[in-house]
Steps between C-alpha positions, in 0.01 A plus 500: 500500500627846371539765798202689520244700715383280789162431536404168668696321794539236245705753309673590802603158657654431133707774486595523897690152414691670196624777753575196720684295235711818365537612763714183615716575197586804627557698109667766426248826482550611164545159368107328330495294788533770757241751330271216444528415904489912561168528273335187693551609810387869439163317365470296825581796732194712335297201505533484905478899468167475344373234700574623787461887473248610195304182520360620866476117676347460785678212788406225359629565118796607694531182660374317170786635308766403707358161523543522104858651550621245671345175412275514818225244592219579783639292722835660454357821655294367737743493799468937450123521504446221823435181353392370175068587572613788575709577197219402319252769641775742447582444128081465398470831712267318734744648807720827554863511508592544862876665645661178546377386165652832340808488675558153409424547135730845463802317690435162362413582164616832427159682369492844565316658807313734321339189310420329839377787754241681197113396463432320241338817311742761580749588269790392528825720551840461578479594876341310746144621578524388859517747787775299659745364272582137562871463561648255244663177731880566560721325245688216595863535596775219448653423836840400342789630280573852416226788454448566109238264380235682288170335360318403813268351218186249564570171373149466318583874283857389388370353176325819410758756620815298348666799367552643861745279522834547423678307197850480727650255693435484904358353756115493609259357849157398531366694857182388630240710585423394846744335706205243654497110522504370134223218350688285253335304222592145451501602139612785326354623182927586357576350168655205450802506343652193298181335658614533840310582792573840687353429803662416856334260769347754746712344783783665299313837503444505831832418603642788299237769581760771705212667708552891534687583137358686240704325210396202359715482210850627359566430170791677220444584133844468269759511444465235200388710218098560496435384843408893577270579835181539252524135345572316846221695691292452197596144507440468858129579449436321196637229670254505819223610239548112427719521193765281416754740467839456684525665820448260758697640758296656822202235382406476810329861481213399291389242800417794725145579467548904532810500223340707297444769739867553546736709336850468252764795542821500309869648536725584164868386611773647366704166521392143472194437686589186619736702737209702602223175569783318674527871751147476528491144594762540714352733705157346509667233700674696696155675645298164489720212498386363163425596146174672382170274491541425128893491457640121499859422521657424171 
């Protein structure tokens, strides 16, 4: 399909997976590859515009169109609006979105305030109607390593915000949102690679939970030629979006029910990041006595 206005999410999905794809590859601007991915992505970034802004939604097309962003099911959303009857009355309109529901759904899945707080008939604009803004939930922090990481990003957007991501070599941590007792699945939805299976008995998981840590994950992107901090995060999540794409290292993240809900932040190293995930290892230990939840020794 020839680049061109977009007018239906079908449109949009399609061409949100080109940006993904060339993205990956990382061209040079000027070159037909690079002004094909610059062109795409200006098309998807009006489409969200125009959704979003001019297209006055109330909630629940908000919600709706996230759902579509990101490959969403009802039940995938439920946990945010109190249970799956309950998600039900929400997204049919049958029940109001309450605070916890709208903080859940603006830290969780990233949808503007001003989308959540207005009545369903009032116009929309770009500031929150609300007499008291609600204060967005404080960003996770690593507890590890050196200051510097940038990103911060929710594991469920990475897909659709790629080219945030930096094409470089360096290091990168999942950081959970909530540093609570975990529920593990007994099996993961990750891909599996050469046919084999990515997940870990949940004795195993329990044994290498490290209560009190907000990394779950360290993970390094290069030096080998390619292997840039886009295509291994991008990797990551394709991989625990059940594809069988190589990158089963920290596997054991897709068995924790609330995965999703975490976040990926990255650091650019200036020398081999190998250097820099073996520092950040390192110190993990140091502080907890172990390596992250979803780092196995090699």
């Amino acid at each position: 399909m020839e680049p061109r206005i977009i007018k239906t999410n079908d449109q949009y999905r399609h061409f949100r997976a080109q940006v993904e794809e060339l993205a990956l590859l990382d061209p040079d601007p000027e070159s037909p590859r690079g002004l094909r991915l610059e062109l795409l992505a200006k098309l998807v970034e009006d489409y969200e515009k125009v959704r979003f802004a001019f297209a006055k939604p109330d909630p629940i097309d908000a919600i709706i169109f996230r759902m579509e962003q990101q490959g969403l099911r009802q039940k995938d959303i439920a946990p945010l609006l109190g249970g799956k009857n309950r998600a039900s009355e929400v997204l049919s309109r049958k029940r109001s979105l309450t605070l916890p529901m709208i903080r859940a759904l603006h830290t969780k899945l990233d949808i503007p305030l001003g989308l959540l707080v207005r009545e369903p008939d009032a116009a929309y604009t770009t500031s929150s109607p609300a007499k008291r803004p609600i204060k967005k939930a404080p960003r996770a922090r690593p507890d590890v390593g050196p200051r510097g990481f940038d990103g911060f990003m929710p594991l469920g957007l990475v897909r659709s915000r790629l080219l945030e991501i930096p094409a470089e070599c360096g290091v990168y941590v999942v950081v959970q949102s909530e540093k609570s007792a975990p529920a593990f699945l007994a099996s993961g939805e990750a891909g599996w690679f050469q046919g084999r299976d990515p997940s870990y008995p949940i004795d195993v998981l329990q044994r290498k939970w490290v209560p009190g840590a907000g990394i779950l994950y360290v993970g390094k992107a290069g030096p080998a030629s390619g292997r840039t901090l886009r295509k291994r995060i991008s990797e990551l999540v394709r991989f625990g979006s059940g594809e069988p794409v190589s990158h089963r290292g920290g596997r054991a993240l897709w068995q924790l029910t609330e995965i999703w809900d975490a976040r990926i932040a990255w650091k650019v190293t200036a020398g081999d990041p190998l250097d820099a995930e073996r520092a950040l290892l390192a110190k993990f230990e140091r502080d907890f006595g172990r390596l992250p939840f979803a780092n196995f020794r090699r």
